[in-house]
N, C-alpha and C positions, 0 to 999 in steps of 0.2 A: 717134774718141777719146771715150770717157768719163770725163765731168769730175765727178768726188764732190763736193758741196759742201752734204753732209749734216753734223752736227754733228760726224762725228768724225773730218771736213777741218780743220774751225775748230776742232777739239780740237786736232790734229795742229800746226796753226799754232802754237800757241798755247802749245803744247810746245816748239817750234823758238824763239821767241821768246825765251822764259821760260827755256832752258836754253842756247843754243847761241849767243844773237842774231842766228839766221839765221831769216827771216822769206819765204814763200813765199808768194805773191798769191793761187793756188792749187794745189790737187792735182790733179792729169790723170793717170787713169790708161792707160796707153797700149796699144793692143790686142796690141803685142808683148808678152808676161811674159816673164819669166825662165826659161830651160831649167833651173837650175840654182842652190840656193840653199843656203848650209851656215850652222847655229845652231852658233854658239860657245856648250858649257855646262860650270857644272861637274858631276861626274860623281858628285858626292850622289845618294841615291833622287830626294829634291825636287826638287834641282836638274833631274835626265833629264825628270821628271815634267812640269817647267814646260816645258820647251823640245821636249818629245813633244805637248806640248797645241800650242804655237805651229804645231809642222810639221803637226800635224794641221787646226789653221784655216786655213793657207796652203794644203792641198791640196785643201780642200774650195773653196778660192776660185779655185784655179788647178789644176788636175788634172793640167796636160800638164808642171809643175814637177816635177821633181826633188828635194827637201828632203829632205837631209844634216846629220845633230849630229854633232859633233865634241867629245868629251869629252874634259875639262882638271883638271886640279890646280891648285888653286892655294894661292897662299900663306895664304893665311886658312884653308884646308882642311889644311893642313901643320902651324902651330904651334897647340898647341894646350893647353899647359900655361902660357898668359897669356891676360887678358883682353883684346881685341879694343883697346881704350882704351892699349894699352900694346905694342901690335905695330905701329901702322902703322894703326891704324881699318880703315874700312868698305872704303876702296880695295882692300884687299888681297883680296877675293874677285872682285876684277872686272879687276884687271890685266892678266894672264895672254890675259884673251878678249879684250879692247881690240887689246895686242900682234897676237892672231890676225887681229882685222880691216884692221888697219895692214898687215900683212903680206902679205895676201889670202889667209889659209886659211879665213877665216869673213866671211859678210858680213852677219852682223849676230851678236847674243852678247843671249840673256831672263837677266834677273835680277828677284830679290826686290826691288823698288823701294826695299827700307828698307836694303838693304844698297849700293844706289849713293848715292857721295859726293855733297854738295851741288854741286861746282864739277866738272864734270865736264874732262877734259882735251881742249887744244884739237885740232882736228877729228872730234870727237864731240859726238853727240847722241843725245836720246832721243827716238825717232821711233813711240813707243807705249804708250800705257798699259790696259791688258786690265782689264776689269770686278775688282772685287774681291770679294773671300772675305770670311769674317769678316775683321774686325779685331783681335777682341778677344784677351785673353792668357786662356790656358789654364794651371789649375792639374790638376798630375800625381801621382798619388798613388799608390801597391799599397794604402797600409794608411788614411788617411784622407782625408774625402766632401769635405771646404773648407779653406777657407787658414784661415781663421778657427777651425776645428777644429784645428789644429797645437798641441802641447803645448810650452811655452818649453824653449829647446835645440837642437830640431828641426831640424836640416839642412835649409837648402834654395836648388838649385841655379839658376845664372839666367847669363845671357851676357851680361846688360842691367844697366849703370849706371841706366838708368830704372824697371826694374824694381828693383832692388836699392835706392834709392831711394824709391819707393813701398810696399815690404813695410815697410823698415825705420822709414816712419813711423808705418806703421799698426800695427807687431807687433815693437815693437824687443827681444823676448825671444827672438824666430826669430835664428840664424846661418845670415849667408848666407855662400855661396861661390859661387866661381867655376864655371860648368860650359861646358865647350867642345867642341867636334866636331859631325858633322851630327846628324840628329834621330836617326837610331838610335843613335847613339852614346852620345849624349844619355839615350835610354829604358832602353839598356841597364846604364848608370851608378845610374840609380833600378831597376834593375833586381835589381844587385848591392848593393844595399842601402850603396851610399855616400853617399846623399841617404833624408833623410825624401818629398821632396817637393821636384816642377821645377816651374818658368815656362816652358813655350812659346809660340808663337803658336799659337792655333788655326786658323789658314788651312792650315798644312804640315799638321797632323795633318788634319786632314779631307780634303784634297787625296789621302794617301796611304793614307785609306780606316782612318784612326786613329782617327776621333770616338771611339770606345772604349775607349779612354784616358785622354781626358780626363776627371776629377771634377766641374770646377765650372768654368763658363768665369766671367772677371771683369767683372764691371760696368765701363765705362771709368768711371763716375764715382769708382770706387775704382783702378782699375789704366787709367788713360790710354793708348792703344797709341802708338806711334813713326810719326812722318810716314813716310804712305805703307804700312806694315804690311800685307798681305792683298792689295798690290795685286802684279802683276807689270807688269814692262815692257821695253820692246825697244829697244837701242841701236845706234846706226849710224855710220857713216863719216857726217858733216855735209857731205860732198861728193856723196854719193847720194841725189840728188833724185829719182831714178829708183823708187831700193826706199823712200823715204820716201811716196810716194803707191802704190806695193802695198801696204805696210803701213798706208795709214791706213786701210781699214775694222775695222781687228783694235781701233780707236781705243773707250774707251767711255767717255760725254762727262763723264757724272757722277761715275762716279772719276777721271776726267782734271783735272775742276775741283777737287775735292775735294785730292788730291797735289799740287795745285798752289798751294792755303792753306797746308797743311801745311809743306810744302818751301821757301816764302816766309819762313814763323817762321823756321824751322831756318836755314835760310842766314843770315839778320840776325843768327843769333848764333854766325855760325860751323861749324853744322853739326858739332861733333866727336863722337867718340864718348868724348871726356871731361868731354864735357858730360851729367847729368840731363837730357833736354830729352824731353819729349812733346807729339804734337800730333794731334788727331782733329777732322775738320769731316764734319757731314753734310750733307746736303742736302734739301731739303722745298720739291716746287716748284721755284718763283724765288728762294729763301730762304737762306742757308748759316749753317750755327752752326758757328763753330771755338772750341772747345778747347786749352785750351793749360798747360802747367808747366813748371819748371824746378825745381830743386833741388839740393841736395848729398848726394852717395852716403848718407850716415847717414838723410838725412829729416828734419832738424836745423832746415833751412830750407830753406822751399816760397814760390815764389810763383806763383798763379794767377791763370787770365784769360780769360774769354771773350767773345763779342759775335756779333753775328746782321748779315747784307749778303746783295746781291745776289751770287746764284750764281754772277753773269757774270762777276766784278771779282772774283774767288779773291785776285788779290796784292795789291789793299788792303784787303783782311781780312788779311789775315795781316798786314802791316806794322801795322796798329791793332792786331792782339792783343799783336806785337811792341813796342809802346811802353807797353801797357797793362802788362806785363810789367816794361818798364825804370822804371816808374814805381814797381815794389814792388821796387827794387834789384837784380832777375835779373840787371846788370853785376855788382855785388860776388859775388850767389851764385856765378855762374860762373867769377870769378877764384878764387876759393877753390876750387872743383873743381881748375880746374889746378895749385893750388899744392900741394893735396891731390894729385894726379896725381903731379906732380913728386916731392914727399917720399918716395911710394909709389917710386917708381922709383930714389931716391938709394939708401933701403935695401934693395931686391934687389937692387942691383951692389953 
């Protein structure tokens, strides 16, 4: 038996801890593998993409496995003439594969880490977090080089309260709108000339061989990315301690620590997608600087906050950012989000 107890064992832990409170002494990975493994995904370009990368690390680590995707729809991929904030949030794109794991057609489901809920449902966990991509937010153009070049009027399209948010402090002449569906959907919307100009992530467009599309990626000092963003990760039945030590070398430590500052804020304050909320921590060394914001959709009122810790201790940085936060009122900004929310939603019914 070979027992991993490299860092992205005690990643893996530490993952199980922080998300599931299930807590494993160690990972042993056991000389029997798996004959046979199926990725619950959804059936977006990105989506295939992510969960094509997974079966392909898992085959290079286990050759005589079989790895099976099993492609889904789901409800976040369905409605698409509402904002995210106003359907059911982030859950809705990860149901569907949860279901398949429950059921036993999949045994385990990759997602966009920024689109799993903060609180995930119980007997589930997240048994991995894969190196990161960029982070940053990608500005999209046909006809202009910057966001800051946009002429007032200018449509421009975004799926993100945080982003929507952040344009609108810095550029409140810009009209924003809503824009939803997967990423081509997305490009071909800017495509047909119903946007001046989109917000993506730049981690999808690059992933899908898009860099060239993008105009200008954003400084997070101006455009903050969402806890987790660029990162991917692999959720599991919290009953299979089995595939949770196959999967931890897929573990990589420093975006592991990093998601897990992040994911710390966001949960202290609920995690919604009706919340403004951004959060970006790097790493340096033994070092972490986390970043962090809140606001109200217009940009009206911002509060920030950062601070520098030990890499090791990711979830008391983030509760420090998190207070540092509550100390510039980020409880009233965010009641007002919802109440804003709310009103929003009295007057479409």
């Amino acid at each position: 038996m070979l027992v991993w107890r490299l860092p992205a064992a005690r990643c893996a832990r530490l993952l199980q801890a922080f998300f599931s409170d299930v807590f494993f002494e160690e990972f042993s990975l056991n000389s029997i593998v798996p004959a046979r493994l199926v990725i619950a995904s959804r059936e977006s370009r990105l989506a295939m993409w992510q969960a094509e990368h997974v079966r392909d690390q898992l085959i290079a680590l286990y050759p005589q496995c079989d790895v099976q995707i099993l492609g889904m729809t789901t409800r976040g991929d369905q409605i698409l003439d509402r904002t995210l904030s106003k359907v059911g949030g982030k859950g809705l794109f990860v149901k569907e594969l949860e279901v398949a794991i429950a059921e036993g057609r999949a045994d385990l489901a990759v997602h966009s880490l920024k689109d799993v809920p903060m609180e995930l449902p119980a007997g589930f966990m997240l048994a991995a977090v894969l190196e990161r991509e960029d982070a940053r937010d990608a500005f999209v153009s046909n006809v202009y080089p910057t966001l800051a070049s946009l002429p007032a009027g200018t449509i421009v399209g975004t799926s993100s309260l945080r982003r929507q948010s952040l344009i609108a402090a810095r550029f409140p002449e810009l009209v924003i709108r809503p824009l939803r569906g997967n990423l081509d959907t997305r490009l071909a919307k800017l495509d047909a000339g119903e946007y001046g100009a989109i917000i993506l992530a730049a981690a999808g467009l690059k992933r899908l061989g898009l860099a060239g599309r993008i105009a200008e990626l954003l400084d997070p000092e101006d455009s903050l990315p969402a806890p987790g963003q660029g990162a991917m990760t692999i959720e599991i039945a919290s009953a299979r301690a089995d595939l949770a030590a196959w999967l931890a070398p897929l573990n990589d430590y420093t975006t592991c620590q990093a998601v897990m500052a992040e994911r710390t804020l966001s949960k202290s304050f609920g995690g919604s997608c009706q919340i403004p909320l951004a959060a970006f921590a790097t790493i340096d060394g033994p070092r972490m600087r986390l970043r962090a914001m809140v606001a109200t959709p217009d940009g009206t009122r911002v509060a920030k906050a950062e601070a520098t810790g030990e890499a090791h201790a990711p979830h008391a940085l983030g509760m420090q950012i998190a207070q540092a936060l509550r100390m510039q009122d980020a409880a009233g900004i965010l009641a007002a989000c919802l109440v804003d929310a709310a009103a929003s939603d009295d007057a479409a019914g």
